[in-house]
Every structure is written in C-alpha cells, then in structure tokens.
C-alpha positions in Angstrom: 0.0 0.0 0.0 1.0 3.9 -0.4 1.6 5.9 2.3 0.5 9.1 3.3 3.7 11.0 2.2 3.5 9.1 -1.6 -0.1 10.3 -1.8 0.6 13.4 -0.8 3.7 13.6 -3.5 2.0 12.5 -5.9 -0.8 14.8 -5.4 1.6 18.0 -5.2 3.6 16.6 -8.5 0.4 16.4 -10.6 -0.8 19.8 -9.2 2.2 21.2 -10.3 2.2 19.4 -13.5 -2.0 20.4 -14.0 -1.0 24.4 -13.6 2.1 24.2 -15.5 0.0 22.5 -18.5 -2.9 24.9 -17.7 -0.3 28.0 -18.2 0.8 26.6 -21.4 -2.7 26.0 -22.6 -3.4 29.6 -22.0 -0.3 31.0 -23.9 -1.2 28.7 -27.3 -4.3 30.4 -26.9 -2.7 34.1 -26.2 -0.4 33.5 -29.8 -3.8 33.3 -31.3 -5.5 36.6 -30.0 -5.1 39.9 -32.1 -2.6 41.6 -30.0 0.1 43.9 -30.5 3.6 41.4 -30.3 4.9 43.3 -27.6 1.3 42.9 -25.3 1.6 38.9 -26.5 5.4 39.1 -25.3 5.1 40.7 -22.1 2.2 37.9 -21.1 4.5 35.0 -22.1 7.4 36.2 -19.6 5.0 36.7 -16.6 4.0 33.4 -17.7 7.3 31.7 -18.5 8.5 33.4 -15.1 5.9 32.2 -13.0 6.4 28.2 -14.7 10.6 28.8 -13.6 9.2 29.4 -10.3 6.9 26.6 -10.1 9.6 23.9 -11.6 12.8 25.1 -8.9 10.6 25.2 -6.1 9.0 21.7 -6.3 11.0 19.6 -9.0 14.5 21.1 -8.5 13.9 21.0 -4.8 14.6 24.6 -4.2 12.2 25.6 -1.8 13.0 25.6 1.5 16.5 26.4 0.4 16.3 30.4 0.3 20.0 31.2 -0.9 19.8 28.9 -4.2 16.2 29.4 -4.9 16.7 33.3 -5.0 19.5 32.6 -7.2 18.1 30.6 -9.4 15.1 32.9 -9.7 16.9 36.0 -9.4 19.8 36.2 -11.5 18.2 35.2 -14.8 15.4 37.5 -14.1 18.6 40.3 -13.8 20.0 39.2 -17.1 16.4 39.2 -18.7 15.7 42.4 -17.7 19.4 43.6 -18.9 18.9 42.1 -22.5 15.2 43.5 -22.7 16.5 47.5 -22.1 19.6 46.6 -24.0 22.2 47.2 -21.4 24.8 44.7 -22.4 
C-alpha cells in the first residue's frame, strides 16, 4: 500500500504538472489573439517566469532552500531584464 507522504507527493507533483500545463494552454491560446507582439510578449514572460518558479521550487527542490532558490530565480530575471532594455 502507499503511504500518506506518496499520496501526498503524488498529489503535489500532478498539481504542479495540472498548472504548469494549464499555463501553457493559456499562452497557445494568447499567440492566437489579435494583440500587439509586444502585449503577447510581455504575457509569455509573466507566464514563462511564474512556470521557472513553479519547476525550482517543487522539481528542483529549491524551496525551502532560500539562498539557491533566489539565485536561481533571481539572477536570470537580472539578465532578462538587462537584454530586454539593452544594457549589455
């Protein structure tokens, strides 16, 4: 039989699985909407941001570990933001 703690991983794994294919669902139908490309581009980074959160914290382990997860989060969100204004 499964324990408690299996159920209870398996639940949290197809949670995060149901919203990250949920989020994905919602941008294919975004690229289909007459928008201007920059609206469409700003959605998919919120988007794209919020799935990098969602895949360190539970897959990669990340989220009771403060240090790594704000570096994984935060350092590519630094260079994002540098390549979008064009600073390097």
């Amino acid at each position: 039989m499964y324990t408690t703690t299996q159920i209870n991983t398996t639940r949290r794994y197809l949670t995060i699985f149901l919203w990250l294919l949920i989020i994905t669902i919602v941008e294919v139908f975004i690229s289909y909407l007459p928008m201007v490309k920059e609206g469409k581009i700003s959605i998919y980074i919120v988007f794209t941001i919020f799935k990098v959160f969602l895949i360190a914290a539970h897959f990669m382990h990340l989220k009771h570990e403060k240090i790594s997860f704000i570096l994984a989060i935060g350092l590519p969100l630094i260079f994002l933001f540098a390549l979008m204004f064009g600073l390097f």
